[in-house]
PLY file of the C-alpha trace (Angstrom):
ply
format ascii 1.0
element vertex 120
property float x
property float y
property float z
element edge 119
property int vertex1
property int vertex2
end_header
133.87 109.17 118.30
132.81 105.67 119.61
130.31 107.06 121.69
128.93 109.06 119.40
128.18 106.12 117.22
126.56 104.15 120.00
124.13 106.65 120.84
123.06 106.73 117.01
122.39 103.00 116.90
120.18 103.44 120.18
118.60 105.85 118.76
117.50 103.80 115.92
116.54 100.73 118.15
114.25 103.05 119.81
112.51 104.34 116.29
112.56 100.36 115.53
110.88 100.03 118.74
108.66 102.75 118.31
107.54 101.47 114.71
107.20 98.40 115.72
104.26 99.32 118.35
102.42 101.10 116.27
102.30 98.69 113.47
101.49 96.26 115.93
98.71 98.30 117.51
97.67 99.19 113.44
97.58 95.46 112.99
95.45 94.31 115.57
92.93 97.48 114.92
92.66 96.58 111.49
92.44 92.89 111.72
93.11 92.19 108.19
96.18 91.09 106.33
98.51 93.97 104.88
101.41 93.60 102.64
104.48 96.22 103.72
103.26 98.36 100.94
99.80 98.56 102.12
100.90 99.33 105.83
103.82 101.43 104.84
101.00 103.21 103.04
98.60 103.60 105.44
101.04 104.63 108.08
103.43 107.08 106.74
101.39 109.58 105.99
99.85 109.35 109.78
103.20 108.57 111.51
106.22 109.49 109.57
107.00 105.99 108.93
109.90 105.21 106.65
110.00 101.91 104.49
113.13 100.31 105.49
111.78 101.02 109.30
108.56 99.88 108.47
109.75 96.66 106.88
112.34 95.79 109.98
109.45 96.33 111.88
107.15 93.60 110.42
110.14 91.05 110.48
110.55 91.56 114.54
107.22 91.26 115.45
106.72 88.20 113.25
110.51 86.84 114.85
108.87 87.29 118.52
105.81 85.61 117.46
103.21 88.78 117.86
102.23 88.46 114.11
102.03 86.26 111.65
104.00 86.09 107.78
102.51 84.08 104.64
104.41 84.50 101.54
102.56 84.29 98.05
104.27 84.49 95.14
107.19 87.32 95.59
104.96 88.81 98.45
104.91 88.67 101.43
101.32 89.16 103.86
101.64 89.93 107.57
98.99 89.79 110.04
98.00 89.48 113.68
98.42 86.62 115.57
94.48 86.14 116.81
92.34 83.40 118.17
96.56 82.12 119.84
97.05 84.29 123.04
93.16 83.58 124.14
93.71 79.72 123.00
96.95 79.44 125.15
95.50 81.04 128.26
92.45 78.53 128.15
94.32 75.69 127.12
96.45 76.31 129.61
94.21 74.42 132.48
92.86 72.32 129.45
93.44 68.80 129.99
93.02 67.64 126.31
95.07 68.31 123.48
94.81 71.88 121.44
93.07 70.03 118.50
91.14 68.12 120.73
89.71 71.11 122.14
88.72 72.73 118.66
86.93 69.94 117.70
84.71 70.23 121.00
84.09 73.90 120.49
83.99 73.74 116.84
86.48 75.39 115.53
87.73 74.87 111.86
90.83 76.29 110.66
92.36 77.07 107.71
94.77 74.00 107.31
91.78 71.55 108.38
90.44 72.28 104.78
93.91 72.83 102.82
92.94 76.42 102.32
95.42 78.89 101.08
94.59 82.58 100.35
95.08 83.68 96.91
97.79 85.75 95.70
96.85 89.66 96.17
0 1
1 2
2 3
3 4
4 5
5 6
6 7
7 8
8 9
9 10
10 11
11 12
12 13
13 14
14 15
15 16
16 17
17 18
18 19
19 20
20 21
21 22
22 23
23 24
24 25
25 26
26 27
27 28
28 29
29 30
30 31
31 32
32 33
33 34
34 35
35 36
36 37
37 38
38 39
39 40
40 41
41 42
42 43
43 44
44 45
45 46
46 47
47 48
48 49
49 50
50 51
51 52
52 53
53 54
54 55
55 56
56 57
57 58
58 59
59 60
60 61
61 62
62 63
63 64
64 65
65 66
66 67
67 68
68 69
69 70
70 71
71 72
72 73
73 74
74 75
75 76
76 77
77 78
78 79
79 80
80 81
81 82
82 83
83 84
84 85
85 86
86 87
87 88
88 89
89 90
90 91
91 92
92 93
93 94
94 95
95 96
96 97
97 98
98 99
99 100
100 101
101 102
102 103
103 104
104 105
105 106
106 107
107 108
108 109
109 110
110 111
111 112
112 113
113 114
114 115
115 116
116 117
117 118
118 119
């Protein structure tokens, strides 16, 4: 009976697994921030996507750091984590500081101006 029971939670890692790359790949295509309504939305139809999956999904990408969470109000908006895997790989043989750096290319973030999305 063990056994049996084992097998059924690997089976679920792998549909984790499995909706986890495809929200990821969603995510990146899109390019845009999605709540887990709009994604569970958008997905389900095309993938069979259940809610609960969908939504343990979004919170292990955004624990290994592949996207990003904001929460506004009772909501919560996920998105991919952009300009960071390009910025790491040149700042990597940068000599200067990471803010250093996006002053001397021009970059402005969001935090540089206190900006904060408003509540969808």
């Amino acid at each position: 009976m063990m056994s049996g029971g084992g097998g059924g939670g690997k089976a679920r890692e792998g549909a984790a697994g499995e909706a986890a790359a495809i929200l990821l790949r969603y995510l990146r295509e899109q390019n845009r921030p999605h709540s887990a309504q709009d994604a569970f939305g958008n997905l389900q139809r095309e993938h069979g996507l259940g809610k609960t999956a969908l939504v343990k999904a979004l919170e292990q990408l955004t624990q290994q750091g592949k996207i990003k969470e904001k929460v506004y109000g009772k909501q919560k908006i996920y998105f991919p984590d952009q300009a960071t895997e390009l910025l790491d790989a040149i700042l990597e043989g940068y000599p200067k500081s990471k803010k250093q750096f996006f002053e001397e290319v021009g970059i402005e973030t969001d935090e540089d101006f206190h900006v904060t999305l408003p509540p969808i």
